[in-house]
C-alpha positions as a LaTeX table, in Angstrom:
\begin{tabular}{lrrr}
\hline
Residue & $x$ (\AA) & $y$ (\AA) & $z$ (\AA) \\
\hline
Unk1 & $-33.06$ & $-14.09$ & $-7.63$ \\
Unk2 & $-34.43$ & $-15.58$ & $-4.54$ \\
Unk3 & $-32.77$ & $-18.96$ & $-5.43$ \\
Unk4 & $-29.80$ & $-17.48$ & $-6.16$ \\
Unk5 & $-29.63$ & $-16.06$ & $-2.71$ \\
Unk6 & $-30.58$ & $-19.07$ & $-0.75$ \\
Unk7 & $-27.61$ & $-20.87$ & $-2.50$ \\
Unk8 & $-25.27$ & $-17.78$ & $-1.94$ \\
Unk9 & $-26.22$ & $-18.36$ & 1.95 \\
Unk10 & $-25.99$ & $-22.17$ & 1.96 \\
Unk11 & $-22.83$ & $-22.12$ & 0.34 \\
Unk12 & $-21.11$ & $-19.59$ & 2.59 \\
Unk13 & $-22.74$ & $-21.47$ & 5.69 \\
Unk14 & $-21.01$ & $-25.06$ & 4.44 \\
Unk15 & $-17.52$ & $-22.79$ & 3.87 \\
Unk16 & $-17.38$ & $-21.47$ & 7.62 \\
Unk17 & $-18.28$ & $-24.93$ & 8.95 \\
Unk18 & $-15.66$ & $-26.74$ & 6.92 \\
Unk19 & $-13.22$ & $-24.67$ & 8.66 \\
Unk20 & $-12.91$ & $-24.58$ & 12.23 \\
Unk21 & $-12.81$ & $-21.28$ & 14.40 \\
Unk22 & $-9.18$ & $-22.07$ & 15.80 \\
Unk23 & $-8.12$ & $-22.56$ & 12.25 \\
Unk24 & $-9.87$ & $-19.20$ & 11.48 \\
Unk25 & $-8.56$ & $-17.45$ & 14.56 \\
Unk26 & $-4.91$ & $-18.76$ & 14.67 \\
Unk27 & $-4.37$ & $-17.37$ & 10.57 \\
Unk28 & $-1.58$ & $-15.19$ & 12.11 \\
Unk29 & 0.40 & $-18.27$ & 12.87 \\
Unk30 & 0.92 & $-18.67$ & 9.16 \\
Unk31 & 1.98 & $-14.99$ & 8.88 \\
Unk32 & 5.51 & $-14.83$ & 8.36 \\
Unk33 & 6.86 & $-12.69$ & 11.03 \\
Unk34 & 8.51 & $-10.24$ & 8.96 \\
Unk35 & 5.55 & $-9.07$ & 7.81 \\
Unk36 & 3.66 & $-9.52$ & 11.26 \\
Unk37 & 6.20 & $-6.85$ & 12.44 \\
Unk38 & 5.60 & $-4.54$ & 9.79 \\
Unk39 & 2.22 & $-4.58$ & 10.11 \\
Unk40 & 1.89 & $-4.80$ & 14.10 \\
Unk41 & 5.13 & $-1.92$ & 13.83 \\
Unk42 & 2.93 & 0.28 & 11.50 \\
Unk43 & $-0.61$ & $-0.21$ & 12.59 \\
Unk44 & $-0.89$ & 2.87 & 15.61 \\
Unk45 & 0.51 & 5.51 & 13.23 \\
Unk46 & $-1.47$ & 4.44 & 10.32 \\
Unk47 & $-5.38$ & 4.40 & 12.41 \\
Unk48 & $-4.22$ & 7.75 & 13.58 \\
Unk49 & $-3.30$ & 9.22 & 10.01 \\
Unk50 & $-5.71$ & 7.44 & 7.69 \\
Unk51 & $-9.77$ & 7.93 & 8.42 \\
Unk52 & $-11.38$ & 5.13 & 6.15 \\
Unk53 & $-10.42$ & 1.25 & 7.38 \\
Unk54 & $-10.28$ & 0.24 & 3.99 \\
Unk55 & $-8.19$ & 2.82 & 2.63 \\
Unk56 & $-6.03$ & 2.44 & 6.06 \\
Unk57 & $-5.80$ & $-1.68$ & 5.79 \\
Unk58 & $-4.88$ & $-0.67$ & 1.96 \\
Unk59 & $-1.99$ & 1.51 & 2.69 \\
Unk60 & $-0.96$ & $-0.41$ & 5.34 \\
Unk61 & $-0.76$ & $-3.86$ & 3.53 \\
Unk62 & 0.35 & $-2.39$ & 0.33 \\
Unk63 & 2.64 & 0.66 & 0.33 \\
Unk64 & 3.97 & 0.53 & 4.17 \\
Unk65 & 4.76 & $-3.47$ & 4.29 \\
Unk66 & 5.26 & $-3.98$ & 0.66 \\
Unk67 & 8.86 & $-4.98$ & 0.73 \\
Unk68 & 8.36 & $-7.78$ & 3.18 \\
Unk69 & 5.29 & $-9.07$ & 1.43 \\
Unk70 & 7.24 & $-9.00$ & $-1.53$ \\
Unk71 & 10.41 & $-11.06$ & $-0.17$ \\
Unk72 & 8.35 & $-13.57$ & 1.18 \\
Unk73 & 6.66 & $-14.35$ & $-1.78$ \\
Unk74 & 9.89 & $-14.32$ & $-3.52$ \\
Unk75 & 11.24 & $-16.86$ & $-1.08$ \\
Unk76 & 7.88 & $-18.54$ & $-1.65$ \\
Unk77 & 8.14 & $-18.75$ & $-5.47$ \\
Unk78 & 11.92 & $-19.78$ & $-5.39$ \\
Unk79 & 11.06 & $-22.69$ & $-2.63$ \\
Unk80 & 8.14 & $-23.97$ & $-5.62$ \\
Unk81 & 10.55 & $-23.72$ & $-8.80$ \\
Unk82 & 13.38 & $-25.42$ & $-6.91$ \\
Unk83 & 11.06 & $-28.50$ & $-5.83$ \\
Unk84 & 9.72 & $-28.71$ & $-9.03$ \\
Unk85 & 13.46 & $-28.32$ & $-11.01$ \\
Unk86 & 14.20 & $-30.99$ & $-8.22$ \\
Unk87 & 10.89 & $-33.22$ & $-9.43$ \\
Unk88 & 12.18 & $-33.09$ & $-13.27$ \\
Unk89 & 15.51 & $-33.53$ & $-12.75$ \\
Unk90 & 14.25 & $-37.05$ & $-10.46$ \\
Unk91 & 12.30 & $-37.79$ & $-13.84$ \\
Unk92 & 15.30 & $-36.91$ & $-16.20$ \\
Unk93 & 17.44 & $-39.62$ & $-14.12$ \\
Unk94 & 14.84 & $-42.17$ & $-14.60$ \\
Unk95 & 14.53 & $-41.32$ & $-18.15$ \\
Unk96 & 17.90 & $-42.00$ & $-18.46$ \\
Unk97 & 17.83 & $-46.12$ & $-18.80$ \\
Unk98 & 15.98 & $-44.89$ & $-22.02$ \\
Unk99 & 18.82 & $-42.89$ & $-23.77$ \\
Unk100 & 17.81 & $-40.78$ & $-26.70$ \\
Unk101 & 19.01 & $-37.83$ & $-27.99$ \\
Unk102 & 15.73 & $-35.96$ & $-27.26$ \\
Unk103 & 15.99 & $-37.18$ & $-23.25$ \\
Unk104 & 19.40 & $-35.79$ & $-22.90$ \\
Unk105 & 18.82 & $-32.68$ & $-24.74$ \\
Unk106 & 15.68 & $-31.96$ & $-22.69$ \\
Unk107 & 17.86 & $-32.86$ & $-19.53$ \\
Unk108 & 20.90 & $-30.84$ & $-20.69$ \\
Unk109 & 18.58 & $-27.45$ & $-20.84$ \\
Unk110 & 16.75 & $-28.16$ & $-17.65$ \\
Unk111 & 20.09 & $-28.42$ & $-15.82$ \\
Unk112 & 21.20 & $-24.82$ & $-17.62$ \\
Unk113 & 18.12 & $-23.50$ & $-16.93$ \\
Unk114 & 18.14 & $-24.75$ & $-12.92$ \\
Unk115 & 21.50 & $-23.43$ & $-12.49$ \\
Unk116 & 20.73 & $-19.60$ & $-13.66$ \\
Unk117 & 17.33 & $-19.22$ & $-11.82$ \\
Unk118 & 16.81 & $-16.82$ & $-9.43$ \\
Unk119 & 13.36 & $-16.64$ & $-8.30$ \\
Unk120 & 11.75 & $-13.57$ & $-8.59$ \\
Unk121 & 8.44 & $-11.88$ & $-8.54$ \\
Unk122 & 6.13 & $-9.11$ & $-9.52$ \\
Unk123 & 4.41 & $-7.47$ & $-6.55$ \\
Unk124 & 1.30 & $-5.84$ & $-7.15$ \\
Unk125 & $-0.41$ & $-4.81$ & $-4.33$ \\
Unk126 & $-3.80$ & $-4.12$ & $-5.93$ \\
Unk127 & $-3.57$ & $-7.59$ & $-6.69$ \\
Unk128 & $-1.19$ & $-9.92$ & $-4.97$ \\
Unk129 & $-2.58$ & $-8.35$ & $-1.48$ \\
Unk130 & $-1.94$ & $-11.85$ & 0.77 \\
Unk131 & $-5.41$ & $-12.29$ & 2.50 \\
Unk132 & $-3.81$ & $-13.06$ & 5.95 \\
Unk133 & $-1.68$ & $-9.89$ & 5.87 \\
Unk134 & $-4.36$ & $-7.58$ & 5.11 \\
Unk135 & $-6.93$ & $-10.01$ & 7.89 \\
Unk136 & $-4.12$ & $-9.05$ & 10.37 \\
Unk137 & $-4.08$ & $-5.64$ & 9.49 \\
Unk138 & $-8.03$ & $-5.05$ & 9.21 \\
Unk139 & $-8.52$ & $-6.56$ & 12.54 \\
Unk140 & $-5.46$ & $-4.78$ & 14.21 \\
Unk141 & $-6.42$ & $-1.16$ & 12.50 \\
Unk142 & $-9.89$ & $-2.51$ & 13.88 \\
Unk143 & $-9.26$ & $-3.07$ & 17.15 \\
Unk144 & $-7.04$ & 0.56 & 17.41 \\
Unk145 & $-10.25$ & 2.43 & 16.22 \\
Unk146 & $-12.57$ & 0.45 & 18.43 \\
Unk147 & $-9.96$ & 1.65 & 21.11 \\
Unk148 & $-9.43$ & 5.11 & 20.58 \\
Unk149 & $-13.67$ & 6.06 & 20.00 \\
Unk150 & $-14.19$ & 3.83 & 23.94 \\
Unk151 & $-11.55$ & 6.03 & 25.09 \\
Unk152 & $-13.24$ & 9.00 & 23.71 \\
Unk153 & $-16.82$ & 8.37 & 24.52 \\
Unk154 & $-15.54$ & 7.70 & 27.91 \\
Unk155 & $-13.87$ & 10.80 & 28.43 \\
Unk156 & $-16.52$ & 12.52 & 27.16 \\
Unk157 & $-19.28$ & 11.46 & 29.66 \\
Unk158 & $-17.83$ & 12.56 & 32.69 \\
\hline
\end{tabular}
C-alpha cells in the first residue's frame, strides 16, 4: 500500500510540474465567454441559495449554464466532423487517379453524408461537466463564501 502511495505522490508531483502555474492560472482564457458569463452572471445568487460548494459548483455548472455548455460543445463537435469530412474528402480526390467503382462509391456517400450533417450533441451534465467551467465556478463560488464568512466574522467582533 505504501508503494502504491509513494507512486500516487510522485506521479501527481511530475503532473503539476509539467504544467506551469500561468498555464494553470490563466485556464479561464480558454473558457468560452458565453459560458464565463453564465457562470460569473450566476455565481452571487447561487453561494447565497445553495450551502454545500459541491452541490453549489454542481448546480451551477450543470442546470444554470447548461445551454451554453451545451452550444459550445456543439460548435466544438461540428468544427471536428467538418475537418475531418474535409480530411476524407482531400483523400477521396487523391484516390481518384485510381478509379474504381469501390473509390467512387465510398466518395459518392461521404459527399451525401457531409452535406446532411448537422453536428449535434448529447449533454449530460453528470458527465460531460467541462473541467474549466466547473474550475471557474468552484473557485468563483469559492472566493464568494470566503467573502461573505470575512465579512461576517468581521462584523461580528466589534
Amino acid at each position: 500500500m505504501r508503494p502504491v502511495l509513494i507512486c500516487a505522490v510522485g506521479v501527481a508531483i511530475t503532473v503539476l510540474k509539467a504544467f506551469p502555474a500561468s498555464a494553470q492560472t490563466d485556464a479561464v482564457n480558454d473558457l468560452p465567454k458565453p459560458v464565463e458569463q453564465c457562470i460569473r452572471d450566476y455565481a452571487p445568487a447561487v453561494e447565497r441559495a445553495i450551502d454545500r460548494l459541491p452541490d453549489a459548483v454542481d448546480f451551477l455548472v450543470g442546470d444554470l449554464c447548461a445551454k451554453p455548455i451545451a452550444e459550445e460543445q456543439m460548435q466544438q463537435q461540428k468544427a471536428l466532423q467538418e475537418k475531418m469530412f474535409a480530411s476524407l474528402k482531400h483523400r477521396c480526390t487523391q484516390r481518384s487517379n485510381r478509379k474504381s467503382d469501390e473509390t467512387d462509391a465510398n466518395c459518392a456517400m461521404l459527399d451525401a453524408t457531409s452535406e446532411s450533417a448537422t453536428g449535434w450533441t448529447i449533454y449530460a451534465p453528470a458527465i460531460d461537466k467541462p473541467a474549466d467551467a466547473t474550475s471557474l465556478a468552484a473557485r468563483l463560488l469559492l472566493q464568494l463564501r470566503t467573502q461573505h464568512l470575512n465579512a461576517t466574522s468581521t462584523q461580528g467582533s466589534h
